[in-house]
C-alpha positions as CSV (number, residue, x, y, z in Angstrom):
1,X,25.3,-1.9,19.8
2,X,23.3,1.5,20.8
3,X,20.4,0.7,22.6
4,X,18.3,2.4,19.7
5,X,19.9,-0.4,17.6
6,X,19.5,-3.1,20.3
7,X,15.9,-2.1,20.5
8,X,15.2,-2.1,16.3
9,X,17.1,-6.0,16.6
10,X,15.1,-6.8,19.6
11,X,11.7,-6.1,17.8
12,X,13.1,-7.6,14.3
13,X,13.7,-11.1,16.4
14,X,10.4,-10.6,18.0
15,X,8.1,-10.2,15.0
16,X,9.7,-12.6,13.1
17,X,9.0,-15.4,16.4
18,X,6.0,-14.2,16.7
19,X,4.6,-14.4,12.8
20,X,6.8,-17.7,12.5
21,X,5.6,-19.7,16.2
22,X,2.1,-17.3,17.2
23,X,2.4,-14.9,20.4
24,X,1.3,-18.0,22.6
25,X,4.2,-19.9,21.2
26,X,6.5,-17.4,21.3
27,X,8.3,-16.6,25.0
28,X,10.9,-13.7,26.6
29,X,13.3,-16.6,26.8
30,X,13.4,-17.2,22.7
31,X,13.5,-13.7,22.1
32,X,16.4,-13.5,23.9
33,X,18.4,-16.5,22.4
34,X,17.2,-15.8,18.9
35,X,18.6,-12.4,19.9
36,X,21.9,-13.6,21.4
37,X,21.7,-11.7,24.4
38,X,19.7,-12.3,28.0
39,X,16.3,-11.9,29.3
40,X,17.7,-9.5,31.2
41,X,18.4,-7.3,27.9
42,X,14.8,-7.5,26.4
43,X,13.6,-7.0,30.2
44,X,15.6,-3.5,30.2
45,X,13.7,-2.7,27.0
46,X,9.8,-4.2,27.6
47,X,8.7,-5.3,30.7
48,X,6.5,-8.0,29.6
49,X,6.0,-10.3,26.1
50,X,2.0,-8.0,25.8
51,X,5.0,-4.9,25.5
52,X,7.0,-6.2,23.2
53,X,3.7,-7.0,21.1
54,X,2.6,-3.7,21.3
55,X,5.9,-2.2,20.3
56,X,6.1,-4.4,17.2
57,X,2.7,-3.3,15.9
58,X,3.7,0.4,16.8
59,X,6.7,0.6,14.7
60,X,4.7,-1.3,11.5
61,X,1.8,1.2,12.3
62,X,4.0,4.3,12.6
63,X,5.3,3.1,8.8
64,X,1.7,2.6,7.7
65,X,1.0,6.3,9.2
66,X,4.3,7.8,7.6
67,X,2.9,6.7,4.5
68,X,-0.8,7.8,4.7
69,X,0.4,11.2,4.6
70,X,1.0,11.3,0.4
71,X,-2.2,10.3,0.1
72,X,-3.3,13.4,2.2
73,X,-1.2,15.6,0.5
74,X,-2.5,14.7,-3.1
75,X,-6.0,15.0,-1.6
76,X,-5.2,18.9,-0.6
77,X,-3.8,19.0,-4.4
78,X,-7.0,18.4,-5.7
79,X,-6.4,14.6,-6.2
80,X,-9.6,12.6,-7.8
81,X,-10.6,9.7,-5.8
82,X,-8.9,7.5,-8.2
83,X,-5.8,8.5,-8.5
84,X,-5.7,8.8,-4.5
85,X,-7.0,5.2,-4.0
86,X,-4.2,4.0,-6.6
87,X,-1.2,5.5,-4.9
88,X,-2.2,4.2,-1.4
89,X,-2.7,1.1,-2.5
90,X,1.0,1.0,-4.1
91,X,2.6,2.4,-0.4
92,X,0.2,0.1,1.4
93,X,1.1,-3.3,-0.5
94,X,4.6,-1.8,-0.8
95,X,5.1,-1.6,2.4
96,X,3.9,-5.3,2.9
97,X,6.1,-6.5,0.1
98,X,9.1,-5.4,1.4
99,X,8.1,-7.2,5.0
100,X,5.5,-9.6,5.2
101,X,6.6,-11.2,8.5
102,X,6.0,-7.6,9.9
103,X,2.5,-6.8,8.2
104,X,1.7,-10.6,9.1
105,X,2.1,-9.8,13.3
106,X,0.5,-6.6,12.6
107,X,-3.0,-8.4,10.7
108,X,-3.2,-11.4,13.7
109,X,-6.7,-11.4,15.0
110,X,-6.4,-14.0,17.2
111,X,-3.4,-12.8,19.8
112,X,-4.5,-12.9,23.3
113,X,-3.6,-9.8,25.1
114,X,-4.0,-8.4,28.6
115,X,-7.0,-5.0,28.5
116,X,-4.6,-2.8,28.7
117,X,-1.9,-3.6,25.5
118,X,-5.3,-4.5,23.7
119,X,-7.0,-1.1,24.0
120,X,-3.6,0.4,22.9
121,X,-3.4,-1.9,19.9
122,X,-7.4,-0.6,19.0
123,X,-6.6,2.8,20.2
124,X,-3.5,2.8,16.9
125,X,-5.9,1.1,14.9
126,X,-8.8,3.7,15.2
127,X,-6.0,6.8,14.8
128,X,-5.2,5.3,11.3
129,X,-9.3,4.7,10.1
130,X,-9.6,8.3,11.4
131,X,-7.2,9.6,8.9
132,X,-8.9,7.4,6.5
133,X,-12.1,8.7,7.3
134,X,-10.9,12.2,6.4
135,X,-9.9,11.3,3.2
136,X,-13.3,10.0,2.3
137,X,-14.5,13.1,4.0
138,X,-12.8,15.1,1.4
139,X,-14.6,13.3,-1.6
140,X,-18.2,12.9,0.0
141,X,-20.8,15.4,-1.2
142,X,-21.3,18.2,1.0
143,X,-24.9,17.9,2.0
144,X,-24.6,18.5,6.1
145,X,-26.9,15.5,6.4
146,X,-25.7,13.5,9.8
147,X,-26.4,10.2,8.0
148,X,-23.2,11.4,5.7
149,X,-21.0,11.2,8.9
150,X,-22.2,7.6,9.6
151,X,-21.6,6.9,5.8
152,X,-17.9,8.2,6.2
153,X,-16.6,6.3,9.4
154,X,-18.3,3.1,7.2
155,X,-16.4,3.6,4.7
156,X,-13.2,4.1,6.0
157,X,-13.6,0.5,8.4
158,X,-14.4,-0.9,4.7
159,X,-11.2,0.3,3.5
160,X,-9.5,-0.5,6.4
161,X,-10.2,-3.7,6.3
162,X,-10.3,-4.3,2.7
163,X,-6.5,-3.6,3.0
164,X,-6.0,-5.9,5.5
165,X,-8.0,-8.8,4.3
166,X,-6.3,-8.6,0.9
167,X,-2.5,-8.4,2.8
168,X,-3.2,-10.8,4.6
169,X,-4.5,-13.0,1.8
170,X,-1.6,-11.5,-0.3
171,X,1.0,-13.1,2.3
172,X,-0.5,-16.2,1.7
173,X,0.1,-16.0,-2.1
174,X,3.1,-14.3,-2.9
175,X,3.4,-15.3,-6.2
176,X,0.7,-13.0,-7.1
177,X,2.1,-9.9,-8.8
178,X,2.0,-6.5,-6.5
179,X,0.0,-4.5,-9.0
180,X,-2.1,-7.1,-9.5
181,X,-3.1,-6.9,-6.1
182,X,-3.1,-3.1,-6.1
183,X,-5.4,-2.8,-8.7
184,X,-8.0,-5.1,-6.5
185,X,-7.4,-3.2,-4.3
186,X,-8.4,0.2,-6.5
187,X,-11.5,-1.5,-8.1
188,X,-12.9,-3.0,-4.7
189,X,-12.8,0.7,-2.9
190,X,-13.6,2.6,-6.0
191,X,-16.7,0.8,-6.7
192,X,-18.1,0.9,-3.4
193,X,-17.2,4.2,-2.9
194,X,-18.7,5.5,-6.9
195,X,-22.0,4.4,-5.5
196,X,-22.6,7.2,-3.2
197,X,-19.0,9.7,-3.8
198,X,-18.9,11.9,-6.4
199,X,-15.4,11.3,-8.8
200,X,-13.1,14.2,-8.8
201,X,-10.7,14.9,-11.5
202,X,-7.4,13.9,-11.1
């Protein structure tokens, strides 16, 4: 096995563990035998369980990044707000359909990290609302008024976490149909956002 392969197995092992057992319960050692290979081998890779953390909520937020950018692009399209809100949704809850155990790691609140893996984890996590935050950006009326900025970087923590309150609620009831969660998703967002953003034609 490459050790880009190795690597991709090692974090697959890893997340499952961790959303099945909790970081606490989760140690190098079972990584390794639920692996099949040594400490020594997931050693070479991460130096420490915080690392191997951190690189599991990388990758799912490198995915979650990848697919931000359609969004984007319909935005520069002339995309209404709509329309945009709809498609994210489908790639966001997508993406969590195809691997809860992943998006499940990636939505714990509760893991106790050293400073140093935990500013990286908030450091991800404010690089994605950013992105968000230009999206609103885009559909917010164009006024110069520094009370729109604080109205922006608002909304995009509320969308933020609207999406990740309803994955992580959607994990716990899978038998609820993916558009049906979707179109929560669309009404929750929309509605707040109608109140003070102007709707743009798709």
């Amino acid at each position: 096995m490459s050790r880009e392969a190795r690597g991709a197995q090692l974090l697959d092992v890893a997340e499952k563990l961790f959303a099945g057992q909790g970081f606490d319960g989760t140690s190098m050692e079972d990584i390794a035998r639920a692996a099949g290979v040594t400490r020594q081998v997931v050693y070479a890779h991460h130096p420490s369980k915080d690392a191997v953390f951190v690189a599991c909520v990388r990758r799912a937020r490198g995915e979650l990044e990848a697919g931000i950018r359609e969004p984007e692009i319909m935005i520069e399209a002339g995309a209404g707000m709509d329309v945009v809100i709809q498609r994210a949704g489908e790639i966001f809850f997508g993406l969590l359909e195809r691997d809860p155990q992943r998006w499940a790691v990636l939505f714990d609140p509760g893991t106790a990290l050293a400073p140093g893996p935990t500013e990286e984890l908030a450091t991800m996590r404010r690089r994605t609302i950013g992105r968000i935050e230009q999206m609103v950006r885009h559909f917010s009326p164009d006024d110069g008024a520094a009370a729109d900025e604080v109205r922006d970087v608002a909304f995009a923590h509320a969308i933020s976490g609207v999406g990740e309150q309803l994955g992580r609620w959607w994990i716990a009831n899978p038998e609820l149909p993916r558009e049906r969660v979707i179109g929560l998703y669309r009404d929750f967002i929309t509605g707040g956002l109608a109140s003070r953003l102007p709707t743009k034609e798709a």
